[in-house]
C-alpha positions as CSV (number, residue, x, y, z in Angstrom):
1,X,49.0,-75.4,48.0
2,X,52.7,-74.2,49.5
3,X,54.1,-70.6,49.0
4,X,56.5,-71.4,46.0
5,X,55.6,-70.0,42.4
6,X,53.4,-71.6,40.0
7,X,54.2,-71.3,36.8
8,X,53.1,-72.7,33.3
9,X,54.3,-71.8,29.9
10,X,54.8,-72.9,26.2
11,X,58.4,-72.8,26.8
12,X,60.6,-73.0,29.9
13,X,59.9,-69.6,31.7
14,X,63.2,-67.6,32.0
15,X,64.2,-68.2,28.4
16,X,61.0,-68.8,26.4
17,X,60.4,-65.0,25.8
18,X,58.9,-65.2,22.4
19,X,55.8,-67.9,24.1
20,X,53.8,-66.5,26.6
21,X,54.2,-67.6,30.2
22,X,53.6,-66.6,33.7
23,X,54.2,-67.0,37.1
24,X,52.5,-66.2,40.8
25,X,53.6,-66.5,43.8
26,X,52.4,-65.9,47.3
27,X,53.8,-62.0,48.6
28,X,55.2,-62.6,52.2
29,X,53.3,-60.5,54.4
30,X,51.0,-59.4,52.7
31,X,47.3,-60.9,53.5
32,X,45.9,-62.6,50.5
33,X,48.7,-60.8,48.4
34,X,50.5,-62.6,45.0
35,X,53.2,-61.6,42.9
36,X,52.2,-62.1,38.8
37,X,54.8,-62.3,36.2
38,X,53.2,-62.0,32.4
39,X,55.8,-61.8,29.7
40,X,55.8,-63.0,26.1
41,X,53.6,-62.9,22.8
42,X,50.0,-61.8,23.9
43,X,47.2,-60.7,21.4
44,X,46.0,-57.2,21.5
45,X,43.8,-56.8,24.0
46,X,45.3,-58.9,26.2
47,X,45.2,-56.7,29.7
48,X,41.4,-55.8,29.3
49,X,40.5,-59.1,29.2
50,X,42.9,-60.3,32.0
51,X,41.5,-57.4,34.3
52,X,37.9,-58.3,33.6
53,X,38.9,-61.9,34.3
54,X,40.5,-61.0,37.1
55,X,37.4,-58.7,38.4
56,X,35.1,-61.9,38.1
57,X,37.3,-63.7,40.1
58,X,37.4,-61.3,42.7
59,X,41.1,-59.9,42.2
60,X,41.9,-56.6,42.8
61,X,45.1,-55.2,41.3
62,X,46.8,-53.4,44.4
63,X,49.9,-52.0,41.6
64,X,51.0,-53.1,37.8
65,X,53.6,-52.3,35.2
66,X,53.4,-53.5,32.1
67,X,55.1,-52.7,29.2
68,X,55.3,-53.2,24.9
69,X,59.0,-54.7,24.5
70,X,58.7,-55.1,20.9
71,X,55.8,-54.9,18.4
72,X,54.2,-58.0,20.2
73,X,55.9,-59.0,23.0
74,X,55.0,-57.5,26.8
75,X,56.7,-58.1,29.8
76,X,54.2,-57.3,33.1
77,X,54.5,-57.6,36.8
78,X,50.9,-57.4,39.1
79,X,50.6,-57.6,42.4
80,X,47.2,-58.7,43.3
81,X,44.6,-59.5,46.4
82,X,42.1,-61.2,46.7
83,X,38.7,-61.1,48.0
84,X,37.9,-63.0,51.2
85,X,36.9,-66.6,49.7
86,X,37.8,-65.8,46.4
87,X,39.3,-68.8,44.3
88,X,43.3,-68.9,44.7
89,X,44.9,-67.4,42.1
90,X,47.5,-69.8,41.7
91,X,45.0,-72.2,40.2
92,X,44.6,-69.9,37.4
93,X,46.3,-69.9,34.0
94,X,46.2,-66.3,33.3
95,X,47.4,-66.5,29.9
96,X,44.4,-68.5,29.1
97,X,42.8,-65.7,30.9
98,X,44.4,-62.9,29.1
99,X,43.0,-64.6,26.1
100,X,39.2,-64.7,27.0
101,X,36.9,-62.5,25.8
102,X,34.6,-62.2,29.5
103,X,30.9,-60.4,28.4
104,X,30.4,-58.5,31.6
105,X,27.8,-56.4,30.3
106,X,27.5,-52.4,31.1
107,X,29.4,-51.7,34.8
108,X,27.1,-51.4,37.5
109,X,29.4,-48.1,38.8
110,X,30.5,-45.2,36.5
111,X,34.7,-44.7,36.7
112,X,34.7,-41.6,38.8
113,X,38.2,-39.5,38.5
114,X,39.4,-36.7,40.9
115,X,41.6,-36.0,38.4
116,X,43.2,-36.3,35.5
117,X,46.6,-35.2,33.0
118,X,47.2,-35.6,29.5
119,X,50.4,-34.8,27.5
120,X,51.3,-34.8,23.7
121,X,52.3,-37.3,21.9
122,X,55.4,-35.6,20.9
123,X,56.3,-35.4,24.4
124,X,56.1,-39.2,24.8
125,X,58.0,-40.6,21.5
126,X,54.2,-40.7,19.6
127,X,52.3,-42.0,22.6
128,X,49.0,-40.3,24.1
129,X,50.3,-40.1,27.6
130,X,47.3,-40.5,30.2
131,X,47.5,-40.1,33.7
132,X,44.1,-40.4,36.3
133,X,43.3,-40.7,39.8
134,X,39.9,-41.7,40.4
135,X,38.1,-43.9,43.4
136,X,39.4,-47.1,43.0
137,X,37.2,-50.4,42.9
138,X,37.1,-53.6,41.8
139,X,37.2,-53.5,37.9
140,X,38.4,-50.1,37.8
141,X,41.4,-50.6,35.6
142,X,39.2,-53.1,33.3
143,X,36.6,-50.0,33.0
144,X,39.3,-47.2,32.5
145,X,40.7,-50.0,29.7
146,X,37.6,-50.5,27.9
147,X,36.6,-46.9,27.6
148,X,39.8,-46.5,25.9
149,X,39.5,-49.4,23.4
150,X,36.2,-47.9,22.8
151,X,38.0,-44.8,21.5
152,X,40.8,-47.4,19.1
153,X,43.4,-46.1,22.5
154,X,45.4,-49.0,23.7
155,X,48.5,-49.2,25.6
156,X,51.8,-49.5,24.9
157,X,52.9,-48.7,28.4
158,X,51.2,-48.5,31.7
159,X,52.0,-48.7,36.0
160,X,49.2,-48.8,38.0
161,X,49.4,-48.3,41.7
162,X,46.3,-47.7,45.0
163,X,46.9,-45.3,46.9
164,X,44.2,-46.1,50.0
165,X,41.7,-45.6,48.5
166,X,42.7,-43.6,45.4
167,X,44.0,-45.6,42.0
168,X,46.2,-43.5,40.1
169,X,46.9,-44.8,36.9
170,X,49.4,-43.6,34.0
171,X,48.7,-45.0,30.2
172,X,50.8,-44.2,27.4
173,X,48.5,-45.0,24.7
174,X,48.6,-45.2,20.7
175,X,46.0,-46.2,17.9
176,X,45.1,-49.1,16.2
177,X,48.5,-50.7,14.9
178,X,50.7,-48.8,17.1
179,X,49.4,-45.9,15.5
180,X,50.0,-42.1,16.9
181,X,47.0,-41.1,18.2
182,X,45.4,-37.7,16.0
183,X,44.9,-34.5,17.5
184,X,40.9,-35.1,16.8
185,X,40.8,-38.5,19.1
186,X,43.1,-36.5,21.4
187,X,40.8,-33.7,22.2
188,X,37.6,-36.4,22.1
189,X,39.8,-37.7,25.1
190,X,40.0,-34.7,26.9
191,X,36.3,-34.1,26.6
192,X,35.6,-37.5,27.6
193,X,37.5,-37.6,30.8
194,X,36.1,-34.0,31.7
195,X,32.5,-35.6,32.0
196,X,33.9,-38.2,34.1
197,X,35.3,-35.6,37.2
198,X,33.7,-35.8,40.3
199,X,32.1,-32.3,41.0
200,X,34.2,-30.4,43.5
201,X,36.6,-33.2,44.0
């Protein structure tokens, strides 16, 4: 397969922003490195099961912004590596992926933070704003993603980037329905991501 994009959509790619679509395409330069465009209607949900798909088929996420445009469309950019002999991405529909549940079972390795920040939700327009650095690894994000669905936190807002060896992640997060997260799940939060601190880090 050649350099140029891939894409597949319901509807032509540029215009079609109400149908979900993507696109990848090889980075030049950069070793096993792709560019993926997600944009369109995508079901809640949508990014933890993309990253645990993408964590099976041995993709890391290197960096990410994604974003809430309106109450159900997203517009997301990835770049992404893969693992020596892993399959290549650009024979993947990742909307199809975005939309399968993958039963992965408990993580074999705890998400283990350096550190972490949280702001109010008044500071951030009624979202729980989330930011961690932790040791990154493969299924990180998808970890850090289901231990916030587990507390009815999902994203309206993220960018994700690796720093070496260091992911530092930023969430703006809100409740079930867009709603404003309350002060009880906020502090439950806090809590949480205390007990998840590497000792001495």
């Amino acid at each position: 397969m050649n350099n140029l994009a891939v894409s597949r959509e319901n509807d032509d790619f540029s215009t079609g922003f109400n149908n979900a679509g993507f696109e990848i395409k090889k980075i030049d330069g950069r070793l096993n490195g792709y560019r993926l465009v997600i944009k369109g209607f995508l079901a809640p949900g949508w990014i933890g099961r993309l990253t645990a798909g993408l964590a099976k088929n041995r993709i890391d996420i290197v960096s990410a912004q994604a974003e809430k445009v309106t109450t159900t469309v997203w517009h997301s950019t990835f770049e992404l590596k893969t693992a020596p002999f892993a399959l290549d991405p650009r024979q993947i529909d990742f909307v199809a992926l975005a939309g399968t549940e993958t039963s992965t079972g408990a993580s074999a390795s705890k998400i283990e933070l350096l550190k972490y920040t949280m702001e109010p939700c008044g500071t951030h327009d009624g979202s729980l704003y989330v930011e961690v650095r932790g040791i990154d690894r493969l299924g990180f994000l998808g970890d850090l993603l289901d231990y916030f669905s587990m507390r009815c936190l999902f994203p309206v807002k993220m960018t994700i980037d690796t720093i070496g060896n260091t992911a530092v992640d930023r969430f703006w997060l809100r409740g079930v329905g867009g709603s404003r997260p309350s002060d009880s799940i906020t502090e439950a939060v806090r809590e949480n991501l205390e007990k998840l601190l590497i000792p001495n880090a």
